[in-house]
PDB file with SEQRES, HELIX, SHEET and CRYST1 records, atoms N, CA, C and O in Angstrom:
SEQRES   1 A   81  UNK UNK UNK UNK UNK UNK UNK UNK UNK UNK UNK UNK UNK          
SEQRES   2 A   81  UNK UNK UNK UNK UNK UNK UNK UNK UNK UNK UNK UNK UNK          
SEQRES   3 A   81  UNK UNK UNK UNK UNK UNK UNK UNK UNK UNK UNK UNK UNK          
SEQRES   4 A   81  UNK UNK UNK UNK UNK UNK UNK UNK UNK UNK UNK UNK UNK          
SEQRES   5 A   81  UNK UNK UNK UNK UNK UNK UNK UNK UNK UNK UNK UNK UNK          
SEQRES   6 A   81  UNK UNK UNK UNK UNK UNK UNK UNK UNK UNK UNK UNK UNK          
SEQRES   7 A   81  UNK UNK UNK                                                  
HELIX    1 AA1 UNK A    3  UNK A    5  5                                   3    
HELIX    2 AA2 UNK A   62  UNK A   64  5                                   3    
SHEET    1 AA1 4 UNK A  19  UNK A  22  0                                        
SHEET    2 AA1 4 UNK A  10  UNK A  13 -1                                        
SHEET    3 AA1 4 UNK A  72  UNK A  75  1                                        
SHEET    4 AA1 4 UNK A  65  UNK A  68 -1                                        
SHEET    1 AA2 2 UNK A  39  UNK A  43  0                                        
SHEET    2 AA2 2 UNK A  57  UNK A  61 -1                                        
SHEET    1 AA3 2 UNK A  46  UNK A  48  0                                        
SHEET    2 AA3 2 UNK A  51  UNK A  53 -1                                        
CRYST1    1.000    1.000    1.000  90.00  90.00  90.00 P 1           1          
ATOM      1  N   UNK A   1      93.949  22.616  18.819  1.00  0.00           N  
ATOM      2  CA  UNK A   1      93.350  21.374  19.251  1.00  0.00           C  
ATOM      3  C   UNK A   1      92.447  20.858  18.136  1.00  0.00           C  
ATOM      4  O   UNK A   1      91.611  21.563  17.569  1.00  0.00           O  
ATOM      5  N   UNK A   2      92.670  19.615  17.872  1.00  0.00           N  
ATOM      6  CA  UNK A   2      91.565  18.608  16.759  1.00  0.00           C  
ATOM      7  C   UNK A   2      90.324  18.633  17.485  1.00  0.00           C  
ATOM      8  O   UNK A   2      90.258  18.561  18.712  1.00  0.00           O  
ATOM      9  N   UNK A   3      89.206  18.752  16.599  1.00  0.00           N  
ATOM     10  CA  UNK A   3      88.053  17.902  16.728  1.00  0.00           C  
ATOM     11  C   UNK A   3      88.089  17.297  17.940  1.00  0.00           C  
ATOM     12  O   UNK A   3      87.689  17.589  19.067  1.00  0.00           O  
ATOM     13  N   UNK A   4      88.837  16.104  17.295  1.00  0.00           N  
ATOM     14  CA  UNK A   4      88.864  14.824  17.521  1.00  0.00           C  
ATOM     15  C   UNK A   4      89.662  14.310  19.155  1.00  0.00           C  
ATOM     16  O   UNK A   4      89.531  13.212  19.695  1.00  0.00           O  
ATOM     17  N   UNK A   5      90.569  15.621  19.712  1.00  0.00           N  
ATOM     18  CA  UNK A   5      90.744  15.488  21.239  1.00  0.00           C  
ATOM     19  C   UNK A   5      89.581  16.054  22.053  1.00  0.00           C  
ATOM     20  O   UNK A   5      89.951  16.227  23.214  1.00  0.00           O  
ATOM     21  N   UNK A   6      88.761  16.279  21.927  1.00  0.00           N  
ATOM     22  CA  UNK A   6      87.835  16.956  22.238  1.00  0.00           C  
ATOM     23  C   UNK A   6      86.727  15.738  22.879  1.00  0.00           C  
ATOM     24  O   UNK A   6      86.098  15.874  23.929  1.00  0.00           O  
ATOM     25  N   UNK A   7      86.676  14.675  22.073  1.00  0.00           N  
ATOM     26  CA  UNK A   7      85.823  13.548  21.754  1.00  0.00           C  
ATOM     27  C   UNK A   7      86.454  12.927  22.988  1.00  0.00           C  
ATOM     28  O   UNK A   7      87.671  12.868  23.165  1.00  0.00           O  
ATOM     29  N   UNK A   8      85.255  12.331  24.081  1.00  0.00           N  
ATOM     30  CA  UNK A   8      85.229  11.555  25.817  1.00  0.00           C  
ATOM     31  C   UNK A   8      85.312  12.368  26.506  1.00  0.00           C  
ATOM     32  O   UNK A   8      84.874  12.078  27.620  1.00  0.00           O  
ATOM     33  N   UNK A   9      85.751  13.507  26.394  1.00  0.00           N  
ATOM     34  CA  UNK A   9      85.343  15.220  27.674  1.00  0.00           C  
ATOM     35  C   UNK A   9      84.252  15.170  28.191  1.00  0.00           C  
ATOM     36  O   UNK A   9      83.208  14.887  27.603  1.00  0.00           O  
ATOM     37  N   UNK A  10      84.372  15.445  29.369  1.00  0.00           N  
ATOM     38  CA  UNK A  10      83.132  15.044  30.506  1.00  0.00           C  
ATOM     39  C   UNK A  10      82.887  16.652  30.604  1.00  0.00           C  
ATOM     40  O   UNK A  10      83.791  17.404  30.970  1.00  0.00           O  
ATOM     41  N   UNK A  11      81.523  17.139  30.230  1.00  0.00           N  
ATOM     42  CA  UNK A  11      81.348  18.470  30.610  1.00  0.00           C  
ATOM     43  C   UNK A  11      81.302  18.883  31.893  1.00  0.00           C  
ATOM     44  O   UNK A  11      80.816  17.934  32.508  1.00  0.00           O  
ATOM     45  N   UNK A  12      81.529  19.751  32.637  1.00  0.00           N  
ATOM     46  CA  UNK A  12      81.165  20.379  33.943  1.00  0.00           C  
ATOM     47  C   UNK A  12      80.879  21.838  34.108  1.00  0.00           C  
ATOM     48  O   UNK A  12      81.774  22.659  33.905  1.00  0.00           O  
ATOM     49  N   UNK A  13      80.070  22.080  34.350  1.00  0.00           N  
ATOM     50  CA  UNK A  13      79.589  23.531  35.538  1.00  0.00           C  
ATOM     51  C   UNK A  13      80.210  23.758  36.568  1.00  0.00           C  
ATOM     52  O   UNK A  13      80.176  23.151  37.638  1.00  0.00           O  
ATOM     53  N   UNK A  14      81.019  24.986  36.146  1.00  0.00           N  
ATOM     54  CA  UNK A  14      81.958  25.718  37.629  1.00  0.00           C  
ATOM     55  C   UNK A  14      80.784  25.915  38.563  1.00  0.00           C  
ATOM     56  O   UNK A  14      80.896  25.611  39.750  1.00  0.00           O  
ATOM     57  N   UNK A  15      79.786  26.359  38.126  1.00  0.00           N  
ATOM     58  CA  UNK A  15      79.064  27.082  38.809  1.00  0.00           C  
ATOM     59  C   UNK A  15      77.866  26.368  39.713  1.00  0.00           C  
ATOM     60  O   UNK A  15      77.108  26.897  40.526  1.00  0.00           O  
ATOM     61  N   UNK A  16      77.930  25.388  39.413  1.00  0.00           N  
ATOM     62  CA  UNK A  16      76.670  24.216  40.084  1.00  0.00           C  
ATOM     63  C   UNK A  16      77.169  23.016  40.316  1.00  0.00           C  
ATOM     64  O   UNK A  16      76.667  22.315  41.195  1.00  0.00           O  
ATOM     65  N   UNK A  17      78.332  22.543  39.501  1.00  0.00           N  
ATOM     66  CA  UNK A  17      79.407  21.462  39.747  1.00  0.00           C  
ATOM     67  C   UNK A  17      79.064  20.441  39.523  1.00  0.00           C  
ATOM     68  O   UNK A  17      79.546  19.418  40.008  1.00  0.00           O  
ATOM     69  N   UNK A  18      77.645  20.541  38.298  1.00  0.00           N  
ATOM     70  CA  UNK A  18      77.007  19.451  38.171  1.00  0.00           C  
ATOM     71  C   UNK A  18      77.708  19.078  36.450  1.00  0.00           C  
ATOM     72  O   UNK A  18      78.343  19.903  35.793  1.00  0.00           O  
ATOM     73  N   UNK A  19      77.387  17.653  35.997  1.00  0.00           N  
ATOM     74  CA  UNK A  19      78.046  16.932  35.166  1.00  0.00           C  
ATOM     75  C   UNK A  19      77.007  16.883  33.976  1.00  0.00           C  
ATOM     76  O   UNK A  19      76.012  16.159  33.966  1.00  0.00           O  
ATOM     77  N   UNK A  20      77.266  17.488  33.286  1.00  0.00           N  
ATOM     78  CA  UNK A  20      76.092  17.962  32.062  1.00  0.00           C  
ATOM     79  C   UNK A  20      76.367  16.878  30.707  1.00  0.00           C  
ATOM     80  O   UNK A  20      75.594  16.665  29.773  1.00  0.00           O  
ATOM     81  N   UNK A  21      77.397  16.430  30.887  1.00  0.00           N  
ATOM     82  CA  UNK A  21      77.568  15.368  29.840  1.00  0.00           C  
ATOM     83  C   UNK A  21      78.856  14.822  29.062  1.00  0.00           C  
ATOM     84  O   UNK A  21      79.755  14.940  29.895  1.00  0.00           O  
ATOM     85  N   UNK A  22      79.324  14.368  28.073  1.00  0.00           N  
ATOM     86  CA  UNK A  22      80.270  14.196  27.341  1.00  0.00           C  
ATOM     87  C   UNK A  22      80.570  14.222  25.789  1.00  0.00           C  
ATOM     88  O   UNK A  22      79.845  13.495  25.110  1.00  0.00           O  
ATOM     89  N   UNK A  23      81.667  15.057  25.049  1.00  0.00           N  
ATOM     90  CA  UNK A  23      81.516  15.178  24.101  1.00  0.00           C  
ATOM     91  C   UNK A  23      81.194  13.935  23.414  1.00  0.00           C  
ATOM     92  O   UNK A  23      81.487  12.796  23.776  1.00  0.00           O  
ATOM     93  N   UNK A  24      80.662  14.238  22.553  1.00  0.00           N  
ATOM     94  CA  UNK A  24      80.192  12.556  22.144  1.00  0.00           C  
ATOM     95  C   UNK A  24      78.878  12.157  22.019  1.00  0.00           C  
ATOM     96  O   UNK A  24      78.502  11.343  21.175  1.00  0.00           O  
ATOM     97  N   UNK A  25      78.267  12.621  22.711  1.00  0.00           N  
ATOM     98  CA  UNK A  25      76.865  12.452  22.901  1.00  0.00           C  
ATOM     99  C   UNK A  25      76.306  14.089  23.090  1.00  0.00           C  
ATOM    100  O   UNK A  25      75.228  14.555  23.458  1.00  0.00           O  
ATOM    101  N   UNK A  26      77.279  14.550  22.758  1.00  0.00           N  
ATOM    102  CA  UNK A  26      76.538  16.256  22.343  1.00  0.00           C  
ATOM    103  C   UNK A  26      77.190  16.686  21.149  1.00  0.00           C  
ATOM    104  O   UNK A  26      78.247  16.157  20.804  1.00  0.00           O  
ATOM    105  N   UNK A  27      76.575  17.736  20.388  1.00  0.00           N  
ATOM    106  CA  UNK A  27      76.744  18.793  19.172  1.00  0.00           C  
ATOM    107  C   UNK A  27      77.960  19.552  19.293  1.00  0.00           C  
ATOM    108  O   UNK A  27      78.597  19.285  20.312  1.00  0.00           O  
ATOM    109  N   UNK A  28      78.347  20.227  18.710  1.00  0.00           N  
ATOM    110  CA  UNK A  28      78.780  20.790  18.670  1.00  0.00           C  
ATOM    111  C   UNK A  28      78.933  21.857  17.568  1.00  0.00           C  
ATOM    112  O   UNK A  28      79.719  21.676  16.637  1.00  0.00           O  
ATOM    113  N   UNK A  29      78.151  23.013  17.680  1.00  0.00           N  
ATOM    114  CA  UNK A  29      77.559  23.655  16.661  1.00  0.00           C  
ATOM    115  C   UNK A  29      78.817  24.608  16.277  1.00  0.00           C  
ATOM    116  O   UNK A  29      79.636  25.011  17.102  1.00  0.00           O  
ATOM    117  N   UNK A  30      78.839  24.983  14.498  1.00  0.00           N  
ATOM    118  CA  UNK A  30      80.067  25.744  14.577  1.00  0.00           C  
ATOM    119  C   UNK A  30      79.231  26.427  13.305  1.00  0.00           C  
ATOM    120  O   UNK A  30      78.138  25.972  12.969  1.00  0.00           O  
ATOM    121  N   UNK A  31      79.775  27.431  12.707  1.00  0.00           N  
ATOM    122  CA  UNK A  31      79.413  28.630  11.504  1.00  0.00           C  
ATOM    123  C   UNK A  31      79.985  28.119  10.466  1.00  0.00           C  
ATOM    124  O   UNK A  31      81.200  27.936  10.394  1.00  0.00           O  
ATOM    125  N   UNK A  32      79.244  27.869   9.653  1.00  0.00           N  
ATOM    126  CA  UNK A  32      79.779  27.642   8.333  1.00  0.00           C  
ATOM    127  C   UNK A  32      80.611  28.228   7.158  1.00  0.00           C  
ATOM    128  O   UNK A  32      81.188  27.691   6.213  1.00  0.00           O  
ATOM    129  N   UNK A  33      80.443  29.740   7.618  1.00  0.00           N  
ATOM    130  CA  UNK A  33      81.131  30.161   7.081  1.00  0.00           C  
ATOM    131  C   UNK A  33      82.596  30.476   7.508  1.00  0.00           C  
ATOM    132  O   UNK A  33      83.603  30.246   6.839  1.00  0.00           O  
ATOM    133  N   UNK A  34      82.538  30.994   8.639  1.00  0.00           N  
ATOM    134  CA  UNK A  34      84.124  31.412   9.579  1.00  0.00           C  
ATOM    135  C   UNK A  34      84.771  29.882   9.891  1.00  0.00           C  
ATOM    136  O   UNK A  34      85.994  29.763   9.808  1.00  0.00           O  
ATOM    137  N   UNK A  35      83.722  28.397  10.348  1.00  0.00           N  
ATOM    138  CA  UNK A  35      84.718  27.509  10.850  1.00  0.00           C  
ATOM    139  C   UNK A  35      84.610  27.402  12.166  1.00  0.00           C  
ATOM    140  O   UNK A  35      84.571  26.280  12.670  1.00  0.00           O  
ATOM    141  N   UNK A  36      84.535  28.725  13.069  1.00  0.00           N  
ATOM    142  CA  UNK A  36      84.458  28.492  14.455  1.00  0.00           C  
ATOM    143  C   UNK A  36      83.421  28.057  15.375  1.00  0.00           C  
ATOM    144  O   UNK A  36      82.217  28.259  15.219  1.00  0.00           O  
ATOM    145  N   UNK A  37      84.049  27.357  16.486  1.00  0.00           N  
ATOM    146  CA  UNK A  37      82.923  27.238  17.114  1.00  0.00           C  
ATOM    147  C   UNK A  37      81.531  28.142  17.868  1.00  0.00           C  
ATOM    148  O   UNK A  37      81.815  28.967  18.737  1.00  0.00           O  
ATOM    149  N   UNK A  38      80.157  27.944  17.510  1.00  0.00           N  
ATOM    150  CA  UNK A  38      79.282  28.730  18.344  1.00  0.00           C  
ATOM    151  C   UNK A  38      78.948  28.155  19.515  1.00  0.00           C  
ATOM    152  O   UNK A  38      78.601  28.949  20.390  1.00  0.00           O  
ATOM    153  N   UNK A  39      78.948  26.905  19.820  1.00  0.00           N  
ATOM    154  CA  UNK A  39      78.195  26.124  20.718  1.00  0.00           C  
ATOM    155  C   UNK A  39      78.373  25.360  20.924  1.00  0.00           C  
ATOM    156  O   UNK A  39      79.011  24.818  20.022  1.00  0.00           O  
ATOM    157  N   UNK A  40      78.104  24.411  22.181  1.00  0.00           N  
ATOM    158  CA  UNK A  40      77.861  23.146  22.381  1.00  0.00           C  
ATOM    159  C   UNK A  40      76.435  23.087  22.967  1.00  0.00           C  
ATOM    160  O   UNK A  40      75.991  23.938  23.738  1.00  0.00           O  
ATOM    161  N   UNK A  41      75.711  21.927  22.500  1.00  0.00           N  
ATOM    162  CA  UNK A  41      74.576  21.587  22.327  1.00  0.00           C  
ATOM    163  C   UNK A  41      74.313  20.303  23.535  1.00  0.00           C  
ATOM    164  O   UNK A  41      74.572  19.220  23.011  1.00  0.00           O  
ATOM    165  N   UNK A  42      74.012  20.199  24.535  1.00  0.00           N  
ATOM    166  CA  UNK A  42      73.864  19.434  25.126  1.00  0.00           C  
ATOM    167  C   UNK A  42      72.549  18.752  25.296  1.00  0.00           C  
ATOM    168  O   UNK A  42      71.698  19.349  25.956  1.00  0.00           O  
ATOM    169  N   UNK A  43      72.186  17.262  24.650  1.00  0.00           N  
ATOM    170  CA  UNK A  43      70.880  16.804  24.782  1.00  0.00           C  
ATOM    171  C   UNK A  43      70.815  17.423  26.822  1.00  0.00           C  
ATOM    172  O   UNK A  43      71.855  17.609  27.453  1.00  0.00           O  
ATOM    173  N   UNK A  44      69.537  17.600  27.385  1.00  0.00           N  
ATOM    174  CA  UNK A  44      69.061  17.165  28.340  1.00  0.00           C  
ATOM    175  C   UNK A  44      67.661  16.082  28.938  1.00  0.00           C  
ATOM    176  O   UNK A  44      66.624  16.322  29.557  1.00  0.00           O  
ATOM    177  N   UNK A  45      68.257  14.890  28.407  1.00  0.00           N  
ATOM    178  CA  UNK A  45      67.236  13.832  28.697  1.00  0.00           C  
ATOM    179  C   UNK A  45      67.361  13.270  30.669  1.00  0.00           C  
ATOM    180  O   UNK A  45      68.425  12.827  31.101  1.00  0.00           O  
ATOM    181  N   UNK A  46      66.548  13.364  31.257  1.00  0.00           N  
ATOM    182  CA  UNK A  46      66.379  12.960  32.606  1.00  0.00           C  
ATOM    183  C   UNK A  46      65.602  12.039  32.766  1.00  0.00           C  
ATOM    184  O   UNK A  46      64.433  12.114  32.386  1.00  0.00           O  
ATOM    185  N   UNK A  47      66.231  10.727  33.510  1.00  0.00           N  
ATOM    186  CA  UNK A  47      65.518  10.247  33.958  1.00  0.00           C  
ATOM    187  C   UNK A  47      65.250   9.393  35.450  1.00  0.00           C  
ATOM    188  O   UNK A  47      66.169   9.265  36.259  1.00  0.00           O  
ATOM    189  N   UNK A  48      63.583   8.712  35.751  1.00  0.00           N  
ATOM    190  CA  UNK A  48      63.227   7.938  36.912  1.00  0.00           C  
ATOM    191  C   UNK A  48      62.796   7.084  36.665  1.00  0.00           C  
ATOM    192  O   UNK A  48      62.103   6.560  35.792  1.00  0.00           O  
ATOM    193  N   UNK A  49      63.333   6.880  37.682  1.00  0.00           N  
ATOM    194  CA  UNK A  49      62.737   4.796  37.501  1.00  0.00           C  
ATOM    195  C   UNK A  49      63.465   4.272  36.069  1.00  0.00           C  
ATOM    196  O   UNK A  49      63.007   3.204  35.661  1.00  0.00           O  
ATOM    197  N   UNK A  50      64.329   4.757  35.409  1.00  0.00           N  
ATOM    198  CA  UNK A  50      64.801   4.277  34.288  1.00  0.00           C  
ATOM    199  C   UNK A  50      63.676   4.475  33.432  1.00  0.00           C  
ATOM    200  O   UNK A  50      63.530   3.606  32.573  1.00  0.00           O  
ATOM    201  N   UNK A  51      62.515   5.776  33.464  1.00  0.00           N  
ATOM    202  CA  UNK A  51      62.018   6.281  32.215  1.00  0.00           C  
ATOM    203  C   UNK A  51      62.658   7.835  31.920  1.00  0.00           C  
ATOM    204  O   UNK A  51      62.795   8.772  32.707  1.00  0.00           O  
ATOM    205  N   UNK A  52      62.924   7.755  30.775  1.00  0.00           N  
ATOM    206  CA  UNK A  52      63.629   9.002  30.241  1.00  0.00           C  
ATOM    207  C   UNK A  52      62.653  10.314  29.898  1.00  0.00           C  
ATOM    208  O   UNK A  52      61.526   9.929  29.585  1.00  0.00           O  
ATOM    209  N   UNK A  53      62.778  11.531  29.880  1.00  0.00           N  
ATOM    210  CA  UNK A  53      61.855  12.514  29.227  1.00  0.00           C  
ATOM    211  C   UNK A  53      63.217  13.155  28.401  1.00  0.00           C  
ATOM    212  O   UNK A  53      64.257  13.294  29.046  1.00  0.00           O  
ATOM    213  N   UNK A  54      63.183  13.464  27.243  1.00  0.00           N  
ATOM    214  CA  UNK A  54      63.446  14.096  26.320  1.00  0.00           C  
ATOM    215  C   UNK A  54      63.089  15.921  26.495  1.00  0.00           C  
ATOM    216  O   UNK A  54      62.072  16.395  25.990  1.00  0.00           O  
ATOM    217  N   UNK A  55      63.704  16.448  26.972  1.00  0.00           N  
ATOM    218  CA  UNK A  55      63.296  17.873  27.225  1.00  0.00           C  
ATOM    219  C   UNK A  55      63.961  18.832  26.351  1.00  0.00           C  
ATOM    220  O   UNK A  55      63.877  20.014  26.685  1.00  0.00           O  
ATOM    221  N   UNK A  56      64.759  18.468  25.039  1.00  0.00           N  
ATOM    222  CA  UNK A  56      65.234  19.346  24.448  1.00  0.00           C  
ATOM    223  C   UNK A  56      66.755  19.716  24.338  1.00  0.00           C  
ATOM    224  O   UNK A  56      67.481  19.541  25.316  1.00  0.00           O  
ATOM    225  N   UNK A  57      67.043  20.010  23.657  1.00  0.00           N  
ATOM    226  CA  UNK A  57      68.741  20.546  23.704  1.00  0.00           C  
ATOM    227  C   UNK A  57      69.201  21.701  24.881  1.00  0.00           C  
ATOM    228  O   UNK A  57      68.317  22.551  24.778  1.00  0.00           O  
ATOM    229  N   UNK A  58      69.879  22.024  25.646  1.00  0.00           N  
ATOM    230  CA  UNK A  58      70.333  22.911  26.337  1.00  0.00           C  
ATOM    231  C   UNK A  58      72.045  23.490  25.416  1.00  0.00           C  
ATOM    232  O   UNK A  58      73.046  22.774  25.393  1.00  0.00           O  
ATOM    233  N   UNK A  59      71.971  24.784  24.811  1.00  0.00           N  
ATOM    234  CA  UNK A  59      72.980  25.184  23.674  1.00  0.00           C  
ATOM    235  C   UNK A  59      73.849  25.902  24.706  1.00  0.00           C  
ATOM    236  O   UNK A  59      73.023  26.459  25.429  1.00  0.00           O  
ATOM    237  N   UNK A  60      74.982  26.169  25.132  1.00  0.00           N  
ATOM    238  CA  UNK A  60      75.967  26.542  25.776  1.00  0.00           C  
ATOM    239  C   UNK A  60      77.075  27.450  24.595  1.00  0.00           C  
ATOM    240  O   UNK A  60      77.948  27.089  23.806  1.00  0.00           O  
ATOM    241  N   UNK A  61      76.505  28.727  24.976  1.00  0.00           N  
ATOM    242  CA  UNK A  61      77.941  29.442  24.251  1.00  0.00           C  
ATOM    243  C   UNK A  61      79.184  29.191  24.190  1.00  0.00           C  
ATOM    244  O   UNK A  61      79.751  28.964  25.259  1.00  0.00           O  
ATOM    245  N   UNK A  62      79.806  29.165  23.195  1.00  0.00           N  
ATOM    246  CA  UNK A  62      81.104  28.442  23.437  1.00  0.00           C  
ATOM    247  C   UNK A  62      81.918  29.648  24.494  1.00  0.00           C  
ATOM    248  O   UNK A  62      82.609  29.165  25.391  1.00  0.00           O  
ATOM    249  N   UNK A  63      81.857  30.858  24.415  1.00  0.00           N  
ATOM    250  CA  UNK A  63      82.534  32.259  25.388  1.00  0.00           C  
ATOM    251  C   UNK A  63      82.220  31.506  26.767  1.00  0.00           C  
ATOM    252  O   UNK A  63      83.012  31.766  27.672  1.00  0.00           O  
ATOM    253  N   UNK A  64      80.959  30.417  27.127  1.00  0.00           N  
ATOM    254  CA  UNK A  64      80.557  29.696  28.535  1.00  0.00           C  
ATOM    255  C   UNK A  64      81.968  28.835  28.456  1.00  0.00           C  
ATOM    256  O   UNK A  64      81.985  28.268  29.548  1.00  0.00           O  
ATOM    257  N   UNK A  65      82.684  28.597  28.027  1.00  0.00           N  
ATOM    258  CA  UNK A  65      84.034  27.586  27.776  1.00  0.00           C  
ATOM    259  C   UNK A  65      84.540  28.266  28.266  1.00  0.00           C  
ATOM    260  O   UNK A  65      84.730  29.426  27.900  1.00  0.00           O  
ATOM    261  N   UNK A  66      85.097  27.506  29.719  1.00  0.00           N  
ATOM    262  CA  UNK A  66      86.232  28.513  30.551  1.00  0.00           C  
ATOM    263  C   UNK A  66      87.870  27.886  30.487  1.00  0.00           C  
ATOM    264  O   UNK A  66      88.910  28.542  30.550  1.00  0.00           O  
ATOM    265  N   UNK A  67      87.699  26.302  30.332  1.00  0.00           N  
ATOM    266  CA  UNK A  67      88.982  25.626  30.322  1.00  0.00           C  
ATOM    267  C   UNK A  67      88.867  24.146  29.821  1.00  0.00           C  
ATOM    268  O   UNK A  67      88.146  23.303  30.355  1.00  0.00           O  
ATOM    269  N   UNK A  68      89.467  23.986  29.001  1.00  0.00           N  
ATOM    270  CA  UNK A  68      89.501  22.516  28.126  1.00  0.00           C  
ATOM    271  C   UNK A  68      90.930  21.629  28.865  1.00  0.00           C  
ATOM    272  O   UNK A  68      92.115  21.962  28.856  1.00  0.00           O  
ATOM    273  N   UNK A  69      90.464  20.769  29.293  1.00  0.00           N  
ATOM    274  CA  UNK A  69      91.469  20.155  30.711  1.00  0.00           C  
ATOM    275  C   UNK A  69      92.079  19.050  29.592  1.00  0.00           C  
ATOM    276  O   UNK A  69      92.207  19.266  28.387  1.00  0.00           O  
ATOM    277  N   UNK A  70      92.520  17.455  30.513  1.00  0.00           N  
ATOM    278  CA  UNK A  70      93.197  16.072  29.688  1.00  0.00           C  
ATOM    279  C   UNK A  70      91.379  15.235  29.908  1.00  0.00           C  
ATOM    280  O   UNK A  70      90.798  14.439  29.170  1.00  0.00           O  
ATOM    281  N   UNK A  71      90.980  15.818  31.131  1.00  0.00           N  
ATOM    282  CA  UNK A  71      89.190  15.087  30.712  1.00  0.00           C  
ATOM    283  C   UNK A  71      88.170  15.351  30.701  1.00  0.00           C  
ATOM    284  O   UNK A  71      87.187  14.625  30.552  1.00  0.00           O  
ATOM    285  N   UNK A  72      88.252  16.634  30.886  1.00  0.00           N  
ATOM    286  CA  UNK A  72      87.263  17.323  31.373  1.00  0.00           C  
ATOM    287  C   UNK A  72      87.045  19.373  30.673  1.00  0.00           C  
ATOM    288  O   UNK A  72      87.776  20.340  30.460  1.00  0.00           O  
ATOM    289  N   UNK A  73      86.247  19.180  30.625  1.00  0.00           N  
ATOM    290  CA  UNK A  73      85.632  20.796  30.021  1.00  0.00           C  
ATOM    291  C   UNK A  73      84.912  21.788  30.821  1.00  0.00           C  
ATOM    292  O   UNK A  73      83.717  22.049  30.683  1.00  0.00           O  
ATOM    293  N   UNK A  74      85.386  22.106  31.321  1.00  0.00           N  
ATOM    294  CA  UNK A  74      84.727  23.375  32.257  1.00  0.00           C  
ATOM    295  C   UNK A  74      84.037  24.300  31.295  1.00  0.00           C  
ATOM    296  O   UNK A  74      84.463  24.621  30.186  1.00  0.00           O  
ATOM    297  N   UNK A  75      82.496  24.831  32.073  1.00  0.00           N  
ATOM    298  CA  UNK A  75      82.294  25.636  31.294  1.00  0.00           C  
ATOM    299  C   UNK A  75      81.485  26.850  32.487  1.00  0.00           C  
ATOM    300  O   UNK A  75      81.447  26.465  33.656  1.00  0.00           O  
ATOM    301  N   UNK A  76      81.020  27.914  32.251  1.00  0.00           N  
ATOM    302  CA  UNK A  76      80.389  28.756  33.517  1.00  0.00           C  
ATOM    303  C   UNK A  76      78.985  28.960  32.746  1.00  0.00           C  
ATOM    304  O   UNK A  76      78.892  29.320  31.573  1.00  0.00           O  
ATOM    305  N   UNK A  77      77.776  28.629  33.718  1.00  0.00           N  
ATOM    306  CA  UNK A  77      76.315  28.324  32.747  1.00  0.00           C  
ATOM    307  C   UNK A  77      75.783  28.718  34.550  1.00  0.00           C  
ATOM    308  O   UNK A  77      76.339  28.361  35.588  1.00  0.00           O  
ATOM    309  N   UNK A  78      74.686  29.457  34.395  1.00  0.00           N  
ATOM    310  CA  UNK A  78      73.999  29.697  35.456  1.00  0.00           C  
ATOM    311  C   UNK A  78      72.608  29.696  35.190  1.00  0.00           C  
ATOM    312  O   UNK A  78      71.797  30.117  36.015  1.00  0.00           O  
ATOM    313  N   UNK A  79      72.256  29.203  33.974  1.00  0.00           N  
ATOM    314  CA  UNK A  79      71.300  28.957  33.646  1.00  0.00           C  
ATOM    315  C   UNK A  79      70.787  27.608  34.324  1.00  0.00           C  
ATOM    316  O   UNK A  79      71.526  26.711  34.728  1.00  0.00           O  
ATOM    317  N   UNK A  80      69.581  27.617  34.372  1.00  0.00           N  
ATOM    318  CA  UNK A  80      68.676  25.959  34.840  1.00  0.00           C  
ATOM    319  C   UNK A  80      69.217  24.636  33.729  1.00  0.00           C  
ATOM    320  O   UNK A  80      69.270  25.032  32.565  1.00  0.00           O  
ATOM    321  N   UNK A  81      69.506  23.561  33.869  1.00  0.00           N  
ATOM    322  CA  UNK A  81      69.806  23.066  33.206  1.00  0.00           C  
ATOM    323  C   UNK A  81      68.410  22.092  33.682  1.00  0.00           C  
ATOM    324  O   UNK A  81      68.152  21.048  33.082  1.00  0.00           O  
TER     325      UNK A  81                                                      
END                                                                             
């Protein structure tokens, strides 16, 4: 698989079933030396009333990658997001 099919994937949590984001607007961290992927990097900005807080990156092991679908990316995270 390219990069580049990867790019409009809507992330999801098997495990909470909540919608963490889309490639595109997250990282995707890889090793410079081997090539492979380590991570995906998901901003977690929340917001109310249409004010945002900036709380930091949430990094997702790529081994959390359970299935790369036609739109979607499953991943298993039981962590707090």
């Amino acid at each position: 698989m390219n990069l580049s099919e990867l790019a409009g994937k809507e992330i999801v949590n098997l495990v909470s079933g909540e919608r963490l984001g889309i490639i595109g607007e997250c990282d995707i961290i890889i090793d410079e030396t081997t090539g492979k992927i380590l991570a995906l990097s998901i901003p977690r900005e929340r917001g109310f009333f249409g004010i945002k807080r900036d709380r930091g990156d949430l990094e997702i092991p790529w081994r959390n990658v359970k299935k790369i679908g036609n739109d979607m990316i499953i991943i298993e995270y039981d962590g707090i997001f």
